[in-house]
C-alpha positions as CSV (number, residue, x, y, z in Angstrom):
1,X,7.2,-12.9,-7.2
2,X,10.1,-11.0,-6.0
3,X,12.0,-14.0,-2.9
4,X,11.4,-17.1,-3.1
5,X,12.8,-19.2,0.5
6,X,11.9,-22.6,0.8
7,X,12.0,-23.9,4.0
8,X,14.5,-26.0,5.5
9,X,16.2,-26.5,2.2
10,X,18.2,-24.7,-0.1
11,X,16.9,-21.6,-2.2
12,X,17.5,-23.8,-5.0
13,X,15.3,-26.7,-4.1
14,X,13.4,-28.0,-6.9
15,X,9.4,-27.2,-5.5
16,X,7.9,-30.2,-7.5
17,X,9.4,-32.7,-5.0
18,X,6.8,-31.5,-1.9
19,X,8.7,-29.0,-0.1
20,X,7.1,-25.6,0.9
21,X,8.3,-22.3,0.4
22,X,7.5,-18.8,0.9
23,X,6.9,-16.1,-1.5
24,X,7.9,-12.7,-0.4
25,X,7.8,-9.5,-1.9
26,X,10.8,-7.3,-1.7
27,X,10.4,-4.7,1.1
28,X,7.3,-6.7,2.4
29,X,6.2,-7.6,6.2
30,X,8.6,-4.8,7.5
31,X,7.1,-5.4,10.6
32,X,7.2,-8.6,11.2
33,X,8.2,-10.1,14.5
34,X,9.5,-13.4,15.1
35,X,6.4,-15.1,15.7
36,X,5.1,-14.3,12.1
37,X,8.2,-15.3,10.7
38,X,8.2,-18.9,12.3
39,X,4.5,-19.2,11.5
40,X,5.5,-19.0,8.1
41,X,8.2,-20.9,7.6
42,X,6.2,-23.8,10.1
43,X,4.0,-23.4,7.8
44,X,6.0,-24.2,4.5
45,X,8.1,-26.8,6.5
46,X,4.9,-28.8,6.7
47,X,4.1,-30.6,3.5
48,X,0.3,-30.2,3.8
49,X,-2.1,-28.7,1.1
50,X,-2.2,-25.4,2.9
51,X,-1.0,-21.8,2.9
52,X,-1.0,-18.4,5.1
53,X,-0.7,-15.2,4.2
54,X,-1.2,-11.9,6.0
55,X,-4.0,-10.9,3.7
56,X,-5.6,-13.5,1.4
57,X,-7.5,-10.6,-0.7
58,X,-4.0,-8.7,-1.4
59,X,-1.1,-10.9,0.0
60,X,2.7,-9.7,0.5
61,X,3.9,-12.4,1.8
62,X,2.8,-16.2,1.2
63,X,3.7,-19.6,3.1
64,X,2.6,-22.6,1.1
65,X,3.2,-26.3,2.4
66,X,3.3,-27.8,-0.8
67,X,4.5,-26.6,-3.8
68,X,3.7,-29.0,-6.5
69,X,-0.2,-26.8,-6.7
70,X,1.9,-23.8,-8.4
71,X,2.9,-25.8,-11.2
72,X,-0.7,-25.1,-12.4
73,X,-1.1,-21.6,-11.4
74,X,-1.9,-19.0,-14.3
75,X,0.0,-16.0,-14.9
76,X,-0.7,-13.4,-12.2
77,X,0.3,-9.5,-11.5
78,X,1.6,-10.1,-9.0
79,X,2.4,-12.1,-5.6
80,X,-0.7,-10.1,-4.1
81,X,-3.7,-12.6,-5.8
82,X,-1.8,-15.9,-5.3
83,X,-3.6,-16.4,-1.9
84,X,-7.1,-16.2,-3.5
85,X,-6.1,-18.6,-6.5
86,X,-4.5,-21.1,-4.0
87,X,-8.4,-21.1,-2.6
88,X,-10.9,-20.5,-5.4
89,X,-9.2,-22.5,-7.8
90,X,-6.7,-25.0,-6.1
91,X,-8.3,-26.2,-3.3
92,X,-6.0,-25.1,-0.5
93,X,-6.7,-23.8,2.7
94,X,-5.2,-20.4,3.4
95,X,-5.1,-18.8,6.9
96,X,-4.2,-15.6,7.9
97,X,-1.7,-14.1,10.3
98,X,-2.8,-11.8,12.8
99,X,-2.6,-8.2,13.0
100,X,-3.4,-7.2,9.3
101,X,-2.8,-4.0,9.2
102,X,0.7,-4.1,11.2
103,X,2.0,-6.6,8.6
104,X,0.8,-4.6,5.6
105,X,2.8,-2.0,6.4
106,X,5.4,-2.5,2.9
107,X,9.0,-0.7,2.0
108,X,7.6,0.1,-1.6
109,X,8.1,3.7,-2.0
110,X,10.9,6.0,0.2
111,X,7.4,7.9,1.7
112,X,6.9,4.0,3.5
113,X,10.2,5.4,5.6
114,X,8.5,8.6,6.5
115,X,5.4,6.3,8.2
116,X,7.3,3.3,9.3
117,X,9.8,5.9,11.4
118,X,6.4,6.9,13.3
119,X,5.9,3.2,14.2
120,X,7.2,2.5,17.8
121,X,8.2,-1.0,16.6
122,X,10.7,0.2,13.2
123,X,13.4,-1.5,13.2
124,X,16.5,0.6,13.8
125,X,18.0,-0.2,10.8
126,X,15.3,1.7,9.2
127,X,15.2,4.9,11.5
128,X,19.1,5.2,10.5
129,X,18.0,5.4,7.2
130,X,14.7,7.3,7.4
131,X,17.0,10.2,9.5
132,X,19.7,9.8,6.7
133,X,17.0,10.6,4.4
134,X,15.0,13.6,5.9
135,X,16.2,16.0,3.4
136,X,14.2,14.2,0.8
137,X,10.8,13.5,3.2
138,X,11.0,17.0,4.5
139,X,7.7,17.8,2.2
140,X,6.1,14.8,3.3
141,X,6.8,15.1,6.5
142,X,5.5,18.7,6.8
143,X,1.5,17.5,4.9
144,X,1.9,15.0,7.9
145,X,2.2,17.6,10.7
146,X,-0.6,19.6,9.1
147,X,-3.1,17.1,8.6
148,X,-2.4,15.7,12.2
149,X,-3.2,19.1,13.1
150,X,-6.1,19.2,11.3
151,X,-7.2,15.5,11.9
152,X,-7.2,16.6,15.8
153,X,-9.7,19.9,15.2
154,X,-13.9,19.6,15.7
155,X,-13.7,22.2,13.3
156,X,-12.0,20.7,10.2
157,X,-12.6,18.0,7.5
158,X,-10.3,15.7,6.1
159,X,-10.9,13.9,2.8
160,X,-9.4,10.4,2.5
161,X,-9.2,8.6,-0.9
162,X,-8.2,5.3,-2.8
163,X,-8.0,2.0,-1.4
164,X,-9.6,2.5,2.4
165,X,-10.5,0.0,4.1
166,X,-13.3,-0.1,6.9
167,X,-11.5,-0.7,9.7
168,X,-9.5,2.3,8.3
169,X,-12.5,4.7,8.5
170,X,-13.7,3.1,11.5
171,X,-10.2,4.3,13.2
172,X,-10.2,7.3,12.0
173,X,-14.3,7.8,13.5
174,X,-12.9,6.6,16.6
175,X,-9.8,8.5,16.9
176,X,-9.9,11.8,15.4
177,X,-12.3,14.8,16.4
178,X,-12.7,15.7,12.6
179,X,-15.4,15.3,10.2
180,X,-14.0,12.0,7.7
181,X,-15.2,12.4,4.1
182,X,-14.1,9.5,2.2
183,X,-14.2,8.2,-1.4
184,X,-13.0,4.3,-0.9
185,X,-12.0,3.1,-4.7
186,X,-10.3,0.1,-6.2
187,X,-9.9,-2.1,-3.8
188,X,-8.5,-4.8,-4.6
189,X,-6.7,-3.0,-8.0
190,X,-3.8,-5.4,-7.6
191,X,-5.5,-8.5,-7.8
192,X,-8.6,-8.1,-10.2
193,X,-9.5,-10.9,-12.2
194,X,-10.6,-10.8,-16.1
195,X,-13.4,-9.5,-16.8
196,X,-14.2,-7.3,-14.0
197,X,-14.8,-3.2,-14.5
198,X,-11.7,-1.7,-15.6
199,X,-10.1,1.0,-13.2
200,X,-12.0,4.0,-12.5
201,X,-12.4,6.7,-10.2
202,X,-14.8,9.6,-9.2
203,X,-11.7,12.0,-8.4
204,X,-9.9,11.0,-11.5
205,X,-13.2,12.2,-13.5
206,X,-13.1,15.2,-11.5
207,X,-9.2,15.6,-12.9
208,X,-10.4,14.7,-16.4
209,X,-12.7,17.2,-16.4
210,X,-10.8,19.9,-14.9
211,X,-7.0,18.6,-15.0
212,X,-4.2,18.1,-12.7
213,X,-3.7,21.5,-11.6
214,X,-7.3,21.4,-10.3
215,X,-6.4,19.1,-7.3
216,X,-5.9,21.6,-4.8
217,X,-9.2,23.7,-5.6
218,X,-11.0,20.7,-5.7
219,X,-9.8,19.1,-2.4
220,X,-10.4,22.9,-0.9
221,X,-14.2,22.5,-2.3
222,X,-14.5,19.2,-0.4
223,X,-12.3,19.5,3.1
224,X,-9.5,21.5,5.0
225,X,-6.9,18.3,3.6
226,X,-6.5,15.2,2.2
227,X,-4.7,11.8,2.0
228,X,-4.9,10.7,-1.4
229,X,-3.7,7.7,-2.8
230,X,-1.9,8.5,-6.7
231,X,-2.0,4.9,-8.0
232,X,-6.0,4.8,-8.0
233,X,-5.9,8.3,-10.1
234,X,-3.0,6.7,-12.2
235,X,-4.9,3.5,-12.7
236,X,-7.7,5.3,-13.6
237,X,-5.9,7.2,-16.4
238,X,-3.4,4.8,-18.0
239,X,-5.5,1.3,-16.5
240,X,-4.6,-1.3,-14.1
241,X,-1.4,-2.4,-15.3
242,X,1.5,-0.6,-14.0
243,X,3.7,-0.9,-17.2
244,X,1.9,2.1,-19.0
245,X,2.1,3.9,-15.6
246,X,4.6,7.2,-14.9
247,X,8.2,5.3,-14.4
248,X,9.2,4.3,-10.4
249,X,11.3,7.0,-9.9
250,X,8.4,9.9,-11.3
251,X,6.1,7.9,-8.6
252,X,8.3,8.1,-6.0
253,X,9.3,11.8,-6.4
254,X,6.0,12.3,-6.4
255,X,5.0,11.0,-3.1
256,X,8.1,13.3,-1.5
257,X,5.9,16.2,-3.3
258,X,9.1,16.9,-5.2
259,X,7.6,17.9,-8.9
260,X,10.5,19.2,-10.0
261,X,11.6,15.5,-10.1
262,X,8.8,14.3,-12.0
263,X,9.2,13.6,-15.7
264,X,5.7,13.1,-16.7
265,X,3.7,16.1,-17.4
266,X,0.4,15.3,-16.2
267,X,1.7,13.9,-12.6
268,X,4.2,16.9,-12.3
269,X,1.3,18.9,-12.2
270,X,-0.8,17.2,-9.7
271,X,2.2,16.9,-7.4
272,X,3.1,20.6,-8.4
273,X,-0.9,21.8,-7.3
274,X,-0.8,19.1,-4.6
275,X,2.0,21.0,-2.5
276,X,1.5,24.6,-3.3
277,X,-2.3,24.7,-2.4
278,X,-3.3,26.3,0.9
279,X,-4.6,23.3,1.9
280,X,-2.3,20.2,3.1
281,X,-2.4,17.3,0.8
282,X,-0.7,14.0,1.0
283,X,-0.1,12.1,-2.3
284,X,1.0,8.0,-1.7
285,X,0.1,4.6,-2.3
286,X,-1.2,1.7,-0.2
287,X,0.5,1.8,2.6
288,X,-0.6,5.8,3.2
289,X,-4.6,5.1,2.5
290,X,-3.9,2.1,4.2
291,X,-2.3,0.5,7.3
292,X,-0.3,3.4,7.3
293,X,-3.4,6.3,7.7
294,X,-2.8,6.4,11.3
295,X,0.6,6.8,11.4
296,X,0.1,9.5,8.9
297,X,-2.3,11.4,11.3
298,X,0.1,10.9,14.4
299,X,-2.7,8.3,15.7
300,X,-0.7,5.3,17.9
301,X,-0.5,1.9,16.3
């Protein structure tokens, strides 16, 4: 759990006396206006057995009015499953803010810049720094323009994959004039409990069986582009559990469609194949499949 801010007290504050606080992900709730922000911190302020979140199923951000329930919570992944713990096995009522998809937009990977400078609500702070940075999302940037393009034409197909939600496909059936072919997989990756089906996907199988260098023929089998997101086809080859992943900085380079920056072998060459295919082909994580998709295809928030 990356921030931890309880409210109306020092950061220091020791949790078991009943004071709230609010765990926050680095780079999470970008978007968030001052109404969220006050919503959450009412909410830790308040001493009561409850909690909000602005997505109970895979949370960045968490307000909890009384502490004193973490000091039997498990060991989890991550931030993202605290919400549904809090309410399967602890008893607390969790809400959720409004406007899901606006508040899961996330600062975890420098493509997040290249969609959050296409929201007409990004802070300035991070427009100065996505136009200090265009160099690097030029590649990006350029898959963007094409599948906007593309996403705008009777005549093409676009193939989405990874973690899509509905109201993502339903968006994209109400807003685009393409024909949508969409694998949805993993949901929920982040905050799978034991026992359940590890990690698997029917693209990755598809990349088994032909390897990384296939991705552009394959995508050119299926559609005229695609938006796919790389941490479903990484989970799918090295499991859930990002420590036996490609390092940060081979993910990131990645997702600027620089493979000349990526290390490991089998990624270089999907990002290699991924950029130099006739067709477009966006590489990315949750925020690209995912309350970022629109922005992606130039659709307005």
């Amino acid at each position: 759990m990356a921030a931890e801010l309880t409210a109306g007290r020092d950061i220091g504050a020791d949790p078991r006396d009943g004071s709230g606080l609010v765990v926050l992900g680095a780079g999470s709730i970008v978007l968030a206006t001052d109404d969220d922000l006050q919503a959450l911190v009412s909410t830790a302020a308040s001493g009561e057995r409850r909690a909000l979140t602005n997505n109970r199923y895979s949370s960045d951000v968490v307000a909890l009015g009384d502490a004193t329930v973490l000091e039997s919570v498990p060991e989890l992944r991550g931030d993202n499953g605290l919400p549904r713990w809090l309410a399967e096995s602890a008893g607390v009522a969790v809400e959720e803010l409004a406007d899901r998809e606006r508040l899961g937009i996330d600062l975890d990977s420098p493509l997040d810049l290249e969609l959050l400078r296409r929201h007409p609500n990004c802070p300035e702070a991070l427009l100065d720094l996505a136009r200090a940075e265009a160099d690097r999302l030029a590649r990006p940037a350029e898959a963007f323009e094409a599948l906007r393009v593309l996403a705008g034409s009777s005549r093409a197909e676009l193939l989405v994959a990874g973690r899509i939600s509905a109201s993502a496909l339903r968006r994209l059936e109400q807003r685009t004039s393409c024909r949508v072919r969409a694998l949805v997989e993993e949901r929920g990756l982040r905050t799978a409990t034991a026992g359940q089906r590890p990690a698997a996907s029917a693209l990755g199988l598809l990349l088994d069986r032909d390897g990384p260098d296939a991705i552009g023929q394959l995508v050119g089998r299926l559609a005229d582009g695609a938006i796919i997101d790389s941490r479903v086809l990484l989970a799918h080859r090295h499991g859930a559990d990002e420590r036996a992943w490609p390092s940060a900085e081979d993910r990131f380079a990645s997702d600027l469609l620089q493979a000349d920056r990526v290390r490991d072998p089998w990624l270089q060459q999907l990002t290699l194949h991924a950029w130099s295919h006739a067709v477009p082909i966006a590489l990315g994580a949750h925020s690209l499949v995912g309350p970022g998709l629109g922005l992606a295809l130039g659709l307005e928030p």
